[in-house]
C-alpha positions as CSV (number, residue, x, y, z in Angstrom):
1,X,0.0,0.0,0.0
2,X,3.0,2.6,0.8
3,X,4.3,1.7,-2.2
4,X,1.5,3.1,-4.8
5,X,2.5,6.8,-5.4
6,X,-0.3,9.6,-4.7
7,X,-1.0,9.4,-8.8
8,X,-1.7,5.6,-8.9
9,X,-3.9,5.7,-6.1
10,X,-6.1,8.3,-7.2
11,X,-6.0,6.3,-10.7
12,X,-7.5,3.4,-8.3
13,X,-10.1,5.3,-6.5
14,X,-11.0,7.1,-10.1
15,X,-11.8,3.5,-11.5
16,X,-13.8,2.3,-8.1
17,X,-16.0,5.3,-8.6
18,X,-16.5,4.3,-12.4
19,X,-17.9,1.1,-11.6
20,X,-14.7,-0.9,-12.1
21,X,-14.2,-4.3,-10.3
22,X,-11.7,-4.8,-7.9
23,X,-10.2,-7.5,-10.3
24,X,-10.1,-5.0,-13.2
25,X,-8.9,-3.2,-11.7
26,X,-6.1,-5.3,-10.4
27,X,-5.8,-6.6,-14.2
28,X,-5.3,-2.7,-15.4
29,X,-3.0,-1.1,-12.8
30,X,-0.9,-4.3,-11.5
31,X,-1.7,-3.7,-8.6
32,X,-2.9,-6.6,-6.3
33,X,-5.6,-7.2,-4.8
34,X,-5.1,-6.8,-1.1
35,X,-3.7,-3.2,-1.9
36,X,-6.6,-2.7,-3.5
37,X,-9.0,-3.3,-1.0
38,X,-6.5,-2.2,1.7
39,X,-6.9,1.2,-0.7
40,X,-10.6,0.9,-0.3
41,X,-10.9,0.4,3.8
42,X,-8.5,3.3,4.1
43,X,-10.6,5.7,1.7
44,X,-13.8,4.9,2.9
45,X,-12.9,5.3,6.4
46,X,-11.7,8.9,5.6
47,X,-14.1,10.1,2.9
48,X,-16.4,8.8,6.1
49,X,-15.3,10.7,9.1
50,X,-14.4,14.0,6.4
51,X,-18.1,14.2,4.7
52,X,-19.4,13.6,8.8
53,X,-17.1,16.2,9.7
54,X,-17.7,18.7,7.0
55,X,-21.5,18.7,5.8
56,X,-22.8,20.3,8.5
57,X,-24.6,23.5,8.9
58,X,-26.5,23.2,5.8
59,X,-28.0,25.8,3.6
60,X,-30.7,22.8,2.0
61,X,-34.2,24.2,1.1
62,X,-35.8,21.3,-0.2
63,X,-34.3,17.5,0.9
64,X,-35.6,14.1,-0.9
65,X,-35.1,10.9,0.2
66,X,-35.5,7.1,-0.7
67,X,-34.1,3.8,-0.5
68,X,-32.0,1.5,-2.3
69,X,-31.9,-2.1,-2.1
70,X,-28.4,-4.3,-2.9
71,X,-27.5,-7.6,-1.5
72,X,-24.1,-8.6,0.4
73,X,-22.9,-11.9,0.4
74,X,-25.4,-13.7,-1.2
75,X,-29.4,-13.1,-2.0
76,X,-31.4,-13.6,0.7
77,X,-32.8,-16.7,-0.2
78,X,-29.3,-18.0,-0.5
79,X,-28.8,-17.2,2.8
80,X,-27.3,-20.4,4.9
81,X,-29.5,-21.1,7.5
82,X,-26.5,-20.6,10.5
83,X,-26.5,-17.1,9.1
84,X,-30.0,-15.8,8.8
85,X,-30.8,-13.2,10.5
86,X,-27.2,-11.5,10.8
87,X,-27.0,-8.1,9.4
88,X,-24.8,-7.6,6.5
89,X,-25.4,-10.7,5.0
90,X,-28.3,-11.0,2.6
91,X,-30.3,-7.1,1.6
92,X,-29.0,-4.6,2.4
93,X,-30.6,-1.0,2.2
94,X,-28.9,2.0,1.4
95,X,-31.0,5.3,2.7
96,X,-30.1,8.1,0.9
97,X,-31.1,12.1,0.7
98,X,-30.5,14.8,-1.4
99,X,-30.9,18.6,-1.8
100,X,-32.7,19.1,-4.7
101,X,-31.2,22.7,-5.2
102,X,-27.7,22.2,-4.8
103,X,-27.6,18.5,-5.9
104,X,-25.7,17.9,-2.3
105,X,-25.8,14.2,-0.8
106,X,-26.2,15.3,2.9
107,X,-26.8,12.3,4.5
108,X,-26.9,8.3,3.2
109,X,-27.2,5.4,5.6
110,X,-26.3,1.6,5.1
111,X,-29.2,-0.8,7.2
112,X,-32.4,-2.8,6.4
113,X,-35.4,-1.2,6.0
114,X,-36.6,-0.9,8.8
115,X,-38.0,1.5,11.5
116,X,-34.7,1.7,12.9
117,X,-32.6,2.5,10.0
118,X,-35.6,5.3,9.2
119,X,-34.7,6.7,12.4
120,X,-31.6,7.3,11.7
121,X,-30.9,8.6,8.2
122,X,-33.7,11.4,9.9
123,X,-32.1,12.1,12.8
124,X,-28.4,12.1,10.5
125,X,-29.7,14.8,8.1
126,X,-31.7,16.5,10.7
127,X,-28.7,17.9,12.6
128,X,-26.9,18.7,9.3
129,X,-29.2,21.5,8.6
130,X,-29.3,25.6,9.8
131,X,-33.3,25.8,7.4
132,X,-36.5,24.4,8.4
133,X,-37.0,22.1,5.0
134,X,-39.6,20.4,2.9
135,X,-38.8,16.8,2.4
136,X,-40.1,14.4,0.6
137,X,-40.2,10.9,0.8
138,X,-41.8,7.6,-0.7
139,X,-44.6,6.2,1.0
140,X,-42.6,3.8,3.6
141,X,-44.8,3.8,6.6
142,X,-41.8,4.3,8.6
143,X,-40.6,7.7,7.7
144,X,-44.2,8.5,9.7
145,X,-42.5,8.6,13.2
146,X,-39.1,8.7,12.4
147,X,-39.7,12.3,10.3
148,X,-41.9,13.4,13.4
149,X,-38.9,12.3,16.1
150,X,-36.4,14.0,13.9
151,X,-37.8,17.6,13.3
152,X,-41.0,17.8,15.3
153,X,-42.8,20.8,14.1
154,X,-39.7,22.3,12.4
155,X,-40.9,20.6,8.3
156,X,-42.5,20.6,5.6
157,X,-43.5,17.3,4.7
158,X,-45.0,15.2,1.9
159,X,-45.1,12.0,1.2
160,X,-45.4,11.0,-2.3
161,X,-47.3,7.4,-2.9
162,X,-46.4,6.0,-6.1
163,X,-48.3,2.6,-7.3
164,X,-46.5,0.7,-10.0
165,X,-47.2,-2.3,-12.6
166,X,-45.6,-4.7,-15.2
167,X,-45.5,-3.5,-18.7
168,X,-48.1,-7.0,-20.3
169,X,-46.0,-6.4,-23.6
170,X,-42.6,-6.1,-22.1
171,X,-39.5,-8.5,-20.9
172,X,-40.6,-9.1,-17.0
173,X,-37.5,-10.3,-16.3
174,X,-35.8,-6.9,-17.3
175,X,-37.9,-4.3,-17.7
176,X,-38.4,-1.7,-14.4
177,X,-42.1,-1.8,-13.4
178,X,-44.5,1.0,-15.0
179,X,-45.6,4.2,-12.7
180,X,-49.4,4.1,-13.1
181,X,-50.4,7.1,-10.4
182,X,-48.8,8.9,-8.2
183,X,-50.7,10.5,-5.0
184,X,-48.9,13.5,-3.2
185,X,-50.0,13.4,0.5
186,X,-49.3,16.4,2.9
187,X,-47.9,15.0,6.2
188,X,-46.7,18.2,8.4
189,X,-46.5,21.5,7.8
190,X,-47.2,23.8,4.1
191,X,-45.0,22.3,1.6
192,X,-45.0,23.5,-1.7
193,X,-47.3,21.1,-3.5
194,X,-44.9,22.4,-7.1
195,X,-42.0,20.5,-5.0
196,X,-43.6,17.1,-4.0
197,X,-41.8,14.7,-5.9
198,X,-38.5,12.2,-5.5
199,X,-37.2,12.7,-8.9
200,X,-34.0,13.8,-7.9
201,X,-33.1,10.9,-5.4
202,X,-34.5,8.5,-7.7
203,X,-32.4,9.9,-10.4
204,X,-29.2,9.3,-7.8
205,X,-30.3,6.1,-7.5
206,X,-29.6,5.1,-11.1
207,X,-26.3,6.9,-10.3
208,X,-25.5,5.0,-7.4
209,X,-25.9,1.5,-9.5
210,X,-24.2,3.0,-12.4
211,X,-21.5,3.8,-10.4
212,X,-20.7,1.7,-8.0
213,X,-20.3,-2.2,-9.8
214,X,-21.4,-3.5,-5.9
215,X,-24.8,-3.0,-7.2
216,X,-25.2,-3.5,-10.7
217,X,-28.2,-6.5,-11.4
218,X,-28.2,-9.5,-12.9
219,X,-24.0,-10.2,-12.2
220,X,-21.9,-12.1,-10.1
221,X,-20.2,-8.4,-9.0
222,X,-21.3,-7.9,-5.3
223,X,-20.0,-7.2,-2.0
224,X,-19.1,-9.9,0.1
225,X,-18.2,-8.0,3.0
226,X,-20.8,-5.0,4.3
227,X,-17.9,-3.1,5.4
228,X,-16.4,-2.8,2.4
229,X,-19.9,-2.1,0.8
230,X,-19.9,0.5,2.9
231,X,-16.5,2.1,2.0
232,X,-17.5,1.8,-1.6
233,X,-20.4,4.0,-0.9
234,X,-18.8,6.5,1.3
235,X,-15.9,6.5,-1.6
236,X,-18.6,7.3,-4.3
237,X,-20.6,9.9,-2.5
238,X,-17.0,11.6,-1.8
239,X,-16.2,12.0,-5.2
240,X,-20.2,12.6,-6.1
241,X,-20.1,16.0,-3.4
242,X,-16.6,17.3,-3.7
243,X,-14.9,16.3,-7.1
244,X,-17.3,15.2,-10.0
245,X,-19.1,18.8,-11.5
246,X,-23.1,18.0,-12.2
247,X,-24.2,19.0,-15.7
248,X,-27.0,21.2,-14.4
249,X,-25.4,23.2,-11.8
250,X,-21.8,23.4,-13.6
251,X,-19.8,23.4,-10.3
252,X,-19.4,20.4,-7.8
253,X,-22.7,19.5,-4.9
254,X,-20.0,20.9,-2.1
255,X,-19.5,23.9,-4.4
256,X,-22.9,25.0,-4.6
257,X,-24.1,24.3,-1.1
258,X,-20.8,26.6,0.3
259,X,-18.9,23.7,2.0
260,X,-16.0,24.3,-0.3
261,X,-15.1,27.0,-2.7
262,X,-13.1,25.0,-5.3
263,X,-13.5,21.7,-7.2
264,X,-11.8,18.7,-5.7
265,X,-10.0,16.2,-7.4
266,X,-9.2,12.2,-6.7
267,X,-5.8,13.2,-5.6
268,X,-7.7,15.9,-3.1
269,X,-9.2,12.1,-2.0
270,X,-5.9,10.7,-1.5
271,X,-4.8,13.8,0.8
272,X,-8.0,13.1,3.4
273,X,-6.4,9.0,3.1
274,X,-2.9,10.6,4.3
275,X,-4.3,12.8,6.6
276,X,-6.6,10.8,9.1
277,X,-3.4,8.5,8.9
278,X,-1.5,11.1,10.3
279,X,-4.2,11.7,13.4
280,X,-4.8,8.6,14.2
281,X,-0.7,7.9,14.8
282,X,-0.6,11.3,16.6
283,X,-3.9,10.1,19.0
284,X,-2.3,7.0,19.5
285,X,1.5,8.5,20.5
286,X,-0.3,11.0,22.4
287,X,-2.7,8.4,24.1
């Protein structure tokens, strides 16, 4: 790992964002394996504790949020018996949100879709911002308490209930399931009924399986580990906020919402790697 210069791994962390495979990318770059997931531990873990550190104090207006579903270690009907039941192996939910003004990824959360993990990814993005909001979410029941624990009064909040069917003249195998209504309801507060929708976060995530290979369908490319599924995800949304510039606000998520007045780049990525190295050495002499 010491070995790979700052240019080859920001190369690496470039391709892991670009929805290459681990093997690929071990195949293009020579590197092995083990440095490449050791690569991948060490970035996740500070694109982690940076993006917890840094998105805070939020200028957000309007905030979406949805889930995703991925699998880690095998499907869940796959699932040995001795290991049912154990979180991390079998589906896997990633909760995400977005800001639909400045594009920003605030807050994402790795669980199972549950009242629990709905807990938290409201109570996450609910310190993160300085506005009272209008969110909008799908119509999971349990968003219900866990958007009432999180901000109280403080929101604007719709839910927006979407029913969906199989196209009779299509592949059923392949082709997405058909939106055939969609039902705004108003939960708390005045939000602007214009604004109701999840188009964004559904949007990212087609992004999210796009880019990270972990959750492309119908492969044998998945995580076997949830921790490094995780750093995969904390790597992409990383390089999603700070480095990559969206097409319709022409400056990076993190540029826009004023956490950083300059576009990153994947060496930028590699500087956060060397510098939570750097602490945790110093906490451990001081310690």
């Amino acid at each position: 790992m010491n070995k790979l210069a700052t240019k080859e791994r920001a190369a690496i962390l470039g391709m892991m964002v670009e929805g290459v495979s681990i093997r690929a990318i071990s195949r293009m770059t020579g590197a092995s394996k083990n440095t490449i997931v050791k690569l991948l531990a060490d970035a996740g873990n500070a694109c982690s504790e940076y993006q917890d550190r840094t998105l805070r104090n939020l200028p957000c207006k309007r905030i979406q949020a949805d889930e995703i579903w991925s699998f880690v270690y095998s499907k869940q009907k796959n699932v040995p018996k001795e290991k049912r039941g154990k979180f991390g192996i079998g589906d896997v939910w990633t909760w995400t949100t977005i800001c639909a003004d400045t594009k920003l990824v605030p807050s994402w959360y790795v669980g199972m879709r549950d009242a629990a993990s709905a807990h938290h990814i409201m109570q996450d993005v609910a310190k993160r911002l300085i506005n009272r909001v209008q969110l909008t979410t799908d119509g999971f029941h349990c968003y219900l308490d866990a958007v009432d624990a999180a901000f109280g009064q403080q929101i604007d909040y719709a839910m927006l209930v979407k029913m969906y069917g199989t196209d009779p003249m299509g592949e059923r195998n392949y082709s997405p399931s058909i939106c055939l209504s969609a039902e705004s309801r108003i939960i708390r507060g005045n939000p602007d009924r214009e604004h109701i929708n999840t188009s964004y976060v559904e949007r990212q995530n087609l992004n999210i399986r796009m880019g990270v290979r972990r959750f492309t369908r119908l492969t044998n490319v998945f995580s076997k580990k949830v921790e490094n599924h995780i750093h995969a995800l904390s790597i992409y949304f990383m390089h999603y906020n700070f480095v990559r510039i969206h097409q319709t606000i022409r400056c990076s998520p993190a540029m826009e919402a004023g956490v950083t007045d300059r576009l990153w780049s994947l060496a930028d990525m590699v500087r956060i790697v060397d510098e939570l190295k750097v602490t945790q050495k110093t906490g451990a002499s001081n310690a």
